[in-house]
N, C-alpha and C positions, 0 to 999 in steps of 0.2 A: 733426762731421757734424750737418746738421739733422735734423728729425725724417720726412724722407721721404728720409734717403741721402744727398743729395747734399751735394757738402762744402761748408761758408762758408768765404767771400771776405770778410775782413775792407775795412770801407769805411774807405779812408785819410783820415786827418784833416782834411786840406785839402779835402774833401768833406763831412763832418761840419760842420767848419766855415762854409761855404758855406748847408747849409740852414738854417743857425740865422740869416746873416746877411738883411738884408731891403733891398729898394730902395734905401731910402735911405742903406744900406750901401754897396752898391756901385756905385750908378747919382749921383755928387755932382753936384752941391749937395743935400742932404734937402729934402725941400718942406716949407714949413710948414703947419701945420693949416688944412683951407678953412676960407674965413668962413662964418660961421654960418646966412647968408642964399642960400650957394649951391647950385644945383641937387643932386639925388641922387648923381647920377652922379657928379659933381665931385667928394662929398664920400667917396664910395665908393671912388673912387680915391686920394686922398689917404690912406683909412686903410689900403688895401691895400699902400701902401709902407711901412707899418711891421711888417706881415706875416712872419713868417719864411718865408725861400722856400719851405721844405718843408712849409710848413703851406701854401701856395697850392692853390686849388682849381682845377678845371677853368673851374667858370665865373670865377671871379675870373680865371684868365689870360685867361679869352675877353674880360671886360671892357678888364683892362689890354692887349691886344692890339690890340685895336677899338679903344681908344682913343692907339693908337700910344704908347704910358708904357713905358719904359727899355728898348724891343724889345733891344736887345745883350742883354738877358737873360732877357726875358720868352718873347722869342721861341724858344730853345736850349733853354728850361723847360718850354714850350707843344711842341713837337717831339720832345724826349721823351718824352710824353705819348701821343700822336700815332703814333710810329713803327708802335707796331704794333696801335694803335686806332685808326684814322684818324677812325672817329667818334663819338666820344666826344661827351660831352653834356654843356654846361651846363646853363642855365635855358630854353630854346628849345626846342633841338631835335639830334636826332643831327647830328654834325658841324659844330653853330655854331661850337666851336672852331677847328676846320679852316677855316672859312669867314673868320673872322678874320687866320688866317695867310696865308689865300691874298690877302687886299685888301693886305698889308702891301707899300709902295712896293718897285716897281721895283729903284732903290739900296739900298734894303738888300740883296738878294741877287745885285746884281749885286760888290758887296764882300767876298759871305761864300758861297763855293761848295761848301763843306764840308755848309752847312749848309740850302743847295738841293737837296744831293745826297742829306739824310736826309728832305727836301720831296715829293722827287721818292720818294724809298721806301713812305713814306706814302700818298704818292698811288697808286702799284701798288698797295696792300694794300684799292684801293677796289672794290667790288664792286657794281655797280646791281639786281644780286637779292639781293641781302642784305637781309631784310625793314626791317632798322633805316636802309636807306638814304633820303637825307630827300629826298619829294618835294617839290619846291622848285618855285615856279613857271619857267617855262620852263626848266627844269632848268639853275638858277642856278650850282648845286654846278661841274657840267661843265664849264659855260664858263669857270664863274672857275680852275678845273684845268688846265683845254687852254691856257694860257699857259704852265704848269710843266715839261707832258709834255716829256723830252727828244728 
């Protein structure tokens, strides 16, 4: 039992082992180190694939998402997150996260319905009085949402 009752759920291995593995783990070919002369971004990215996934932050997935980098897992990684925070914060603003997942192409989710279906969960748990909800100009959030709505 934990220390407020409720009993633990031991996390089975194959999960354990998962968060220890990184990008370049499971997303091959590893990338190699950027050159030395390349932009921020670039180079932010590249070390974020040697990350262990459970050490991934909010922003770094927002980054690796925005920047469409090993979505098969970025994405499943970012939507856990997500589920039942939908606006959770990077380095921007609430829900830049979410705003990344919702640019993320067409094809991917038309491949992966499982994972539209925890998209579309997310998105229910969105609330436009919720003080933390981000005014965005022309209420960018919305729009980019009302593709998902089922």
């Amino acid at each position: 039992m934990s220390d407020d009752g409720t009993a633990r759920v031991p996390i089975p291995a194959e999960i354990l082992a998962l968060a220890s593995s990184t990008l370049d783990d499971v997303d091959r070919p590893a990338w190699p180190p950027a050159p030395d002369d390349a932009p921020s971004t670039v180079r932010r990215v590249h070390a974020l694939r040697r990350v262990p996934l459970g050490e991934l932050t909010v922003e770094d997935l927002r980054l690796l998402v925005g920047q469409h980098v090993a979505l098969g897992t970025s994405v499943p990684l970012a939507l856990g997150m997500l589920r039942h925070r939908p606006l959770l914060e990077g380095d921007h603003y609430p829900g830049d996260l979410l705003m990344a997942v919702l640019h993320v192409p067409d094809e991917y989710w038309a491949q992966r319905p499982q994972e539209l279906a925890v998209l579309r969960e997310a998105l229910s748990r969105l609330d436009p009085d919720d003080p933390d909800h981000p005014a965005l100009e022309d209420d960018e959030l919305t729009r980019a949402a009302s593709r998902f709505r089922a």
